[in-house]
Each structure stands twice: as structure tokens, then as C-alpha cells.
C-alpha positions in Angstrom: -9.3 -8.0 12.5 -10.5 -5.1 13.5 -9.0 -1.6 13.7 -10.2 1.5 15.3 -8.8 5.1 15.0 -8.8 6.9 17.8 -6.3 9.9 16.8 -5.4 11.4 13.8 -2.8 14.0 14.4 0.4 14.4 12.6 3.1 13.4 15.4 1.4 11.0 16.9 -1.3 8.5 16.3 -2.8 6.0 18.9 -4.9 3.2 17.7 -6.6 0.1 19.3 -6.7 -3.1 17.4 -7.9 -6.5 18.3 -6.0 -9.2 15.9 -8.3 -12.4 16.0 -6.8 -15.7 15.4 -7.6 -19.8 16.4 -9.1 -19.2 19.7 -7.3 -16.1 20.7 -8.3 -12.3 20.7 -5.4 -10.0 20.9 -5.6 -6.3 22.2 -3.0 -4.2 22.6 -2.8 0.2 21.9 -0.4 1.7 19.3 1.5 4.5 19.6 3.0 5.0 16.4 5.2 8.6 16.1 6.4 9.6 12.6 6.4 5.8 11.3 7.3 5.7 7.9 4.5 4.1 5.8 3.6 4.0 2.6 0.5 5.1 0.2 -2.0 3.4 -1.9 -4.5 5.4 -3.7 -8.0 4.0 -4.1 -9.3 5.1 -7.2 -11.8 4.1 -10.2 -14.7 5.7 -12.0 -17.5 7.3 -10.0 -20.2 4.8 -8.0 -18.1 1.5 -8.6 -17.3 1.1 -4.2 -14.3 2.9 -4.3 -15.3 4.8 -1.1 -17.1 1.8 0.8 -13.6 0.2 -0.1 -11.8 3.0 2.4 -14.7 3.1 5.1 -14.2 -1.1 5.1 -10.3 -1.0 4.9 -10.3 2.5 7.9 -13.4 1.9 9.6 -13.6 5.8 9.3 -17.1 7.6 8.4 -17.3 9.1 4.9 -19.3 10.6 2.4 -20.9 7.4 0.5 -24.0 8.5 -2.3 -25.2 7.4 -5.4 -24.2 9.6 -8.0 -21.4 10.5 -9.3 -17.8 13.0 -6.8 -19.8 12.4 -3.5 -15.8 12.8 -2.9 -14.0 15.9 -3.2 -11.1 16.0 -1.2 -9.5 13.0 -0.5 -9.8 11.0 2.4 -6.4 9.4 4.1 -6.9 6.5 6.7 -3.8 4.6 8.5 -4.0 0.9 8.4 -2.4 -1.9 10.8 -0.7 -4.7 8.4 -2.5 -7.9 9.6 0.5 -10.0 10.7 0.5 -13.4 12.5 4.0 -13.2 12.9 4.5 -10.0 15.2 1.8 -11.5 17.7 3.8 -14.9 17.8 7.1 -13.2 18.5 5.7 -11.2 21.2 4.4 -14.2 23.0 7.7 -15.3 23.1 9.1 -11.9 24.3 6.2 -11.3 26.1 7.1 -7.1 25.6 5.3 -3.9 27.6 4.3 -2.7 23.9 3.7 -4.2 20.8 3.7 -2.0 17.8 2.5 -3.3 14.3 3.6 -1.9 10.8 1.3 0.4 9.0 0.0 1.5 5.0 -2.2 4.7 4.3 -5.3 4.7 1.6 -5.8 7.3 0.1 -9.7 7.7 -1.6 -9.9 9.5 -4.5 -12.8 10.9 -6.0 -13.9 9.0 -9.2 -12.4 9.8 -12.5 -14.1 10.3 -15.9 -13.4 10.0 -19.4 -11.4 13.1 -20.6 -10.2 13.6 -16.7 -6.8 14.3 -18.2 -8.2 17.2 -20.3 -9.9 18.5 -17.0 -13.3 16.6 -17.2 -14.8 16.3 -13.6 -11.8 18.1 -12.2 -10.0 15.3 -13.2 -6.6 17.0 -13.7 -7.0 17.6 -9.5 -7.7 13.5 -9.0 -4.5 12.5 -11.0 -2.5 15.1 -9.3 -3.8 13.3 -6.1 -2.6 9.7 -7.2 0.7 11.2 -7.8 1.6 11.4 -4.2 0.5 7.4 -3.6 3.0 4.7 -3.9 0.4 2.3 -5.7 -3.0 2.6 -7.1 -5.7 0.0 -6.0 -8.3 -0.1 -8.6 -11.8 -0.7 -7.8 -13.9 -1.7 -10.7 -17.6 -1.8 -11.3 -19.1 -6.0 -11.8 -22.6 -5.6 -10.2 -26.2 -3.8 -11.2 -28.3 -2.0 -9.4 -31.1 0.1 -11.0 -30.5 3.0 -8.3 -26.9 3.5 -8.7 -26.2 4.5 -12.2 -22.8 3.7 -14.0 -21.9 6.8 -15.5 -20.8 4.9 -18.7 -24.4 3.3 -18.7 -23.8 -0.5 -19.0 -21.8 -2.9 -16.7 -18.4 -3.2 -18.6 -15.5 -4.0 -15.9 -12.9 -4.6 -18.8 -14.2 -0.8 -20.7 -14.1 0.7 -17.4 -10.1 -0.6 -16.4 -9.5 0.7 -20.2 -10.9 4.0 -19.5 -9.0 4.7 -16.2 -5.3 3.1 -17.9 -6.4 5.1 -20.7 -6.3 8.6 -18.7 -3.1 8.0 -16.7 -1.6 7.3 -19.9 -2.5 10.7 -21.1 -1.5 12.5 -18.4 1.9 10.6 -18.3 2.1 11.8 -21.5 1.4 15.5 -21.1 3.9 15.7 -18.4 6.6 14.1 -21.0 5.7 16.4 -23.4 5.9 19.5 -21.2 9.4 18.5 -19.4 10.4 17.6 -23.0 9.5 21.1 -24.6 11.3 22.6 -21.8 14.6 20.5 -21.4 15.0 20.8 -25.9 16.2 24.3 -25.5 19.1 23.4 -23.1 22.7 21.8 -24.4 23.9 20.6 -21.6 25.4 16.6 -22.6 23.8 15.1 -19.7 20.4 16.9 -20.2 20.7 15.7 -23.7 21.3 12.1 -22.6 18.0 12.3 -20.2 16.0 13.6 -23.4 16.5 10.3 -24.9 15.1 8.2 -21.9 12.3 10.6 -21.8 11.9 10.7 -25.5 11.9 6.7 -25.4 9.6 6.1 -22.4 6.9 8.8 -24.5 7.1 7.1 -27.6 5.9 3.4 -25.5 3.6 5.7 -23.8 2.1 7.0 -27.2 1.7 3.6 -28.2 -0.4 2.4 -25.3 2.4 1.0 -23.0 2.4 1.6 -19.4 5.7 3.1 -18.4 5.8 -0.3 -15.4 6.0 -2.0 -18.4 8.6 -0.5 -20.7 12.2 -2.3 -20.8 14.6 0.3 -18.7 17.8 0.2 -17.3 18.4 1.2 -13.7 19.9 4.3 -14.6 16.9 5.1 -17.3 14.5 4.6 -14.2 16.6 6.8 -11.9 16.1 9.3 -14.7 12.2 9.0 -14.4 12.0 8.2 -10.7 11.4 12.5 -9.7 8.6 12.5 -12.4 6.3 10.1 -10.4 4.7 9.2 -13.5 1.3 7.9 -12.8 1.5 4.3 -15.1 5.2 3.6 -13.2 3.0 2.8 -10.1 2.2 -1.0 -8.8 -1.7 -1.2 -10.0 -3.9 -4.3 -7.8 -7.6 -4.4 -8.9 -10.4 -4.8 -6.7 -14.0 -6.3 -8.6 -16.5 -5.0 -6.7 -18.6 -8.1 -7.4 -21.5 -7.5 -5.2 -24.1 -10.8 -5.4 -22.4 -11.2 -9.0 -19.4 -13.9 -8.8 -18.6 -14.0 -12.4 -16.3 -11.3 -13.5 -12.8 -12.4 -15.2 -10.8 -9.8 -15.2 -7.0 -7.6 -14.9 -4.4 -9.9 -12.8 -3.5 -9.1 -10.3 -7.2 -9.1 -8.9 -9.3 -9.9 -5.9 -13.1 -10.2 -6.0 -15.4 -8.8 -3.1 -18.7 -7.9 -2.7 -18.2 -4.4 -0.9 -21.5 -4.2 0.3 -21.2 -7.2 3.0 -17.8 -5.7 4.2 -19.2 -2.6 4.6 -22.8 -4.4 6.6 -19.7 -5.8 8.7 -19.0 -2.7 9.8 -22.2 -2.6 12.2 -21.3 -6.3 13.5 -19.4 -7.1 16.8 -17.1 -10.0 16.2 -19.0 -12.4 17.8 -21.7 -11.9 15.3 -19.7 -11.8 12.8 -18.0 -15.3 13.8 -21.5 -17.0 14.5 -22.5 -16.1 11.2 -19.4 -17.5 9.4 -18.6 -14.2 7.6 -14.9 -14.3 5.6 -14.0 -10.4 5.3 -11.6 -10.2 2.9 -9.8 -7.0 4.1 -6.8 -8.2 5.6 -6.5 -10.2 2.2 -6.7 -6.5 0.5 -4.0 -5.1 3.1 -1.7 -7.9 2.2 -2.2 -8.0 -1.5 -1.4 -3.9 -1.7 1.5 -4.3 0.3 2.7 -7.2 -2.0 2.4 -5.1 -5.2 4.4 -2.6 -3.6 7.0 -5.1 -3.2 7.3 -4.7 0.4 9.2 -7.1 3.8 8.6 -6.7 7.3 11.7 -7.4 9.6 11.1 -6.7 13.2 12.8 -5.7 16.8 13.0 -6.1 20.1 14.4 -3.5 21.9 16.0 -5.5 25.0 12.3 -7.5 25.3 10.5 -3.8 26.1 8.6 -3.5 22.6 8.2 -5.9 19.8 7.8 -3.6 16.4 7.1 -4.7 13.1 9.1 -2.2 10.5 8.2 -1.9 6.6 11.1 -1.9 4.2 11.5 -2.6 0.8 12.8 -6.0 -0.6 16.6 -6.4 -1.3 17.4 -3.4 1.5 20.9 -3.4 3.0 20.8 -3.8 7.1 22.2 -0.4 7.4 19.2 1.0 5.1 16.7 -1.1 7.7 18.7 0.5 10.3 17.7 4.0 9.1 13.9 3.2 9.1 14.0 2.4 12.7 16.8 5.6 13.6 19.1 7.7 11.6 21.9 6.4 14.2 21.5 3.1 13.0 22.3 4.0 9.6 25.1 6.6 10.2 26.8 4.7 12.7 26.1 0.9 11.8 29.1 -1.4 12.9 27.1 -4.7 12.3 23.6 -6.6 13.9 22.4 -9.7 15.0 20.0 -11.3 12.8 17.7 -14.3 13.3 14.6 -16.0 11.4 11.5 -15.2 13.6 10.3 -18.7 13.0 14.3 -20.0 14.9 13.5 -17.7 17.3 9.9 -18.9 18.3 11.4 -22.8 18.0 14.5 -21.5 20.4 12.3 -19.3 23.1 14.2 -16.2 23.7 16.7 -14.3 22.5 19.6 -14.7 25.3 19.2 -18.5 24.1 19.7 -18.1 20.9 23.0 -16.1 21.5 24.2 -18.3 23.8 23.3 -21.5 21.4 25.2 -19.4 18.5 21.8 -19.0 16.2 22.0 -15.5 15.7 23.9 -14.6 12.7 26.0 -11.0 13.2 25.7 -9.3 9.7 27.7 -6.4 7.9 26.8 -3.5 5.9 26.5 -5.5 3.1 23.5 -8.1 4.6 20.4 -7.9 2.4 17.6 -8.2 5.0 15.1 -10.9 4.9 11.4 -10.7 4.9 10.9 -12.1 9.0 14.2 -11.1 10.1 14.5 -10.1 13.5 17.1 -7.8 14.0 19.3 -6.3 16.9 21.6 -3.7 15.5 24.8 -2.4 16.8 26.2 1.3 16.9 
């Protein structure tokens, strides 16, 4: 797959990405206005890949050096999800646009030991992982003499302790201050939120992420408008280079950054005479699973075939509302049908007319494939 970004303004982006599959390359521009999409941060100690990670996931230029905050300010690419489906559906709709679900990474500059106490302006890289939806965690599994580890040997598990280590403290500061603050008030149902608080920083304390402390739904309601940095879905990327053993954190993928990044400079013929496997739509993929993520898609009438992110066990009025406000406020009920019926069936005026599509109320959870027609 590869992706290229053409614009980055705020209203509007426009990108052009060729899909490659058996035999078959796939080109088509994307016009995508005020999408919603969702964050994952890249982040990890200094020199471990984090920002050849982002250059090989955006195919943007940045800052890459051998010592330690070449990255400042973070850098935010937009990323088409590689999906098989979307470009199977629209050869059966055979649409004027096709328009492909999205994910931003985020690159953070590299944290240090004692970030949460301010070390290597760490306080401003935590704040920055705040805003992200998940973390992606590159860690550190190969040598090389000219690019020192700032902890000095090669220690992938030391290295994931280290960076769990500081969002735990932070979590915990930000406990402690809303804590200090909410002790002076007597309102009953401030009281009541002390205790979930007061319980989530005691696991905290204890070296328990706050993703995996036993809550209720109302206790995580409670916690949701913190943003507390160990809630967030981690998936760890080994940065293996010519190094293939490494056993570490699940979930994890291994990679060898470097060739992804040399890919970079290759036209896909090369790289499919030389045999090369990137594993970046595998990263894509595995980010969007931790975030616990479904695509469903539409039509609209056969003139653009859209791939839509939603989270998993969403009514069809909340999908609705991701693709217009309407279709949320003024949902009377949709037509529903697996993509994989409607490939197998040819178009979607058969399907009606054979009595495949399923018409859904309010109440529908939508399914990870589903493509939808809604009605208002």
C-alpha cells in the first residue's frame, strides 16, 4: 500500500493512495472533510525508531538523528485503514468516489526516566499522549555502536518498565491533585466520586495500570474526563532491526524499522521484485484493533462507496451520527446487509428485491462489515 499526502489543511484533506492486491493496483483520490478519526500516539524512550515508525506509517519527512529529542513538537500524519473490503464493494457498485476510513499518529518526542517530574520536558510529552486515543509503543531490541541507548545497554523489558513506570506517576499526580481539590467540597455525589478516585489511586500506587483495575461502568464514567494516561489501549512495536529474537509485552509486533523506512525510496515494482513484506498495514490494523474499533460502510445511491469508523457494540442511530447529525436526530430505521451477501448478490436493488436486506431499529447494534442505507 502506499499512501501519499498531498494536503494537510484542517477542512479538507485530499490524498492519493494506490491499494495493491492479487494482480490489481487500485488508484483512486480522497477527499476527506471533517472525518472523524481517531489518535494513536507513538511514543518510547529517545533513539528506539519511534520517528522512522511515523515517516514509514505517513510517508511524511521528519526530523530523524541519533541522539536523544531530535523531536520537539509533535508530528500528526493521517492514515488510510488498509481495507480489502471497501475496494471489493466498490467493484460491485462501481461508485464515482471511493472514500476509505482514516487513523492519525501522533510522534512524540522520547521520554526519560523522571519525565513525570519534568526530566527532558517530559511533563510536555505526557500532556501530548493525553490527547491520543491509544499509545503505540516502540521499544528498543537492536545495537548499533553509533546510536546510543540513553539507558546504555539493550534492555527491551527495562525500557517498557521505565515508560509504564512514568505514566503511572503522572496518573497518579493528577489523582492526587483533583483529590486535594474535590476533599474540601461536601457535596454527596462529589463524595461518592472521591471514592472511585481514591480506589483507582490506591491500584495505581501499587503498580496497576488504571486499563487494568476492576470498575464498574459508572466508576469508568467517573474517570472517563480525566484521560488518564494508563486507561489508554497500549500495542508495542520491537524495533528488532537484523535482531529477530526479542520476547516481549503482548500485544506485540516485531519489525525491523530500518527496511520500512529503505522502502520508502522504492517504487512498488521494486519493491515486489525483491519480495519485500512491509508490515505497516499490519501496524495500521493492529492499532485500530486495540482501539476496539468496526468499519461499516455506505453507498450513497451507488455515487460514493465510504468506509466509516465506529466503535464496537454502537447503536445504528450512533453510526448514523458519524456519517450526519440528521441521521442520528431523525433516524426512523435503515437497511442493513453483510458486505460479503452483498458481493455474492451483485447490487443493492437485488438484494431488496430478493428480501436480503434486513431494515433495523434504533436499537440495532451494528456489525463490523455492515453496509448500511439509513432512513430519515
Amino acid at each position: 500500500m502506499k499512501i501519499l499526502l498531498i494536503s494537510t489543511k484542517v477542512k479538507l484533506k485530499i490524498y492519493a493512495c494506490q491499494i495493491y492486491t492479487t494482480g490489481l493496483i487500485f488508484t483512486q483520490f480522497y477527499y476527506i472533510i471533517n472525518t472523524m478519526s481517531f489518535s494513536v500516539g507513538i511514543v518510547g524512550l529517545p533513539n528506539v525508531g519511534k520517528s522512522t515508525l511515523f515517516k514509514s506509517l505517513t510517508k511524511k519527512e521528519v526530523d530523524i538523528g541519533p541522539f536523544p529529542f531530535t523531536t520537539i513538537k509533535p508530528n500528526h500524519g493521517i492514515v488510510l485503514v488498509p481495507d480489502i473490503r471497501l475496494q471489493k464493494i466498490a467493484e460491485v457498485i462501481k461508485p464515482e468516489k471511493i472514500t476509505p476510513t482514516i487513523i492519525e499518529f501522533v510522534d512524540i518526542a522520547g521520554l526519560v526516566k523522571n519525565a513525570y517530574k519534568g526530566e527532558g520536558l517530559g511533563n510536555q510529552f505526557l500532556a501530548q499522549i493525553r490527547n491520543c486515543d491509544a499509545i503505540c509503543e516502540v521499544v528498543r531490541a537492536f545495537k548499533a555502536d553509533k546510536i546510543k541507548h540513553v539507558q546504555g545497554e539493550i534492555d527491551p523489558k527495562r525500557d517498557i518498565e521505565i515508560i509504564k513506570t512514568e505514566l503511572l506517576m503522572k496518573d497518579l499526580e493528577t489523582l492526587e491533585s483533583i483529590i486535594l481539590k474535590l476533599e474540601k467540597k461536601k457535596d454527596p455525589l462529589i463524595q461518592k466520586k472521591l471514592q472511585t478516585l481514591q480506589k483507582v489511586k490506591n491500584a495505581i500506587s501499587k503498580g496497576i495500570k488504571v486499563s487494568e483495575i476492576q470498575l464498574t461502568s459508572e466508576e469508568k464514567k467517573e474517570i472517563k474526563e480525566l484521560q488518564l494516561l494508563t486507561e489508554k489501549p497500549v500495542f508495542y512495536i520491537v524495533n528488532v532491526g537484523s535482531e529477530k529474537k526479542s520476547k516481549e509485552a503482548d500485544p506485540s509486533l516485531k519489525i525491523n524499522l530500518k527496511i520500512e523506512e529503505e522502502a520508502l525510496e522504492l517504487s512498488s515494482q521494486d519493491i515486489q521484485e525483491l519480495d519485500l513484506k512491509t508490515q505497516i498495514p499490519e501496524i495500521i490494523l493492529s492499532c485500530y484493533k486495540i482501539l476496539d474499533l468496526i468499519t461499516f460502510y455506505t453507498i450513497a445511491g451507488g455515487k460514493e462507496t465510504r468506509a466509516w469508523t465506529l466503535k464496537r457494540n454502537s447503536t445504528a442511530p450512533q453510526a448514523g451520527n458519524i456519517v450526519h447529525s440528521d441521521f442520528k436526530e431523525k433516524f426512523i430505521k435503515a437497511e442493513v446487509i453483510d458486505w460479503k451477501d452483498l458481493l455474492e448478490i451483485g447490487s443493492w436493488k437485488t438484494a431488496r428485491e430478493k428480501g436480503v436486506l434486513k431494515t433495523v431499529g434504533k436499537d440495532y447494534i451494528v456489525q463490523d462489515g455492515d453496509v448500511i442505507e439509513f432512513k430519515i
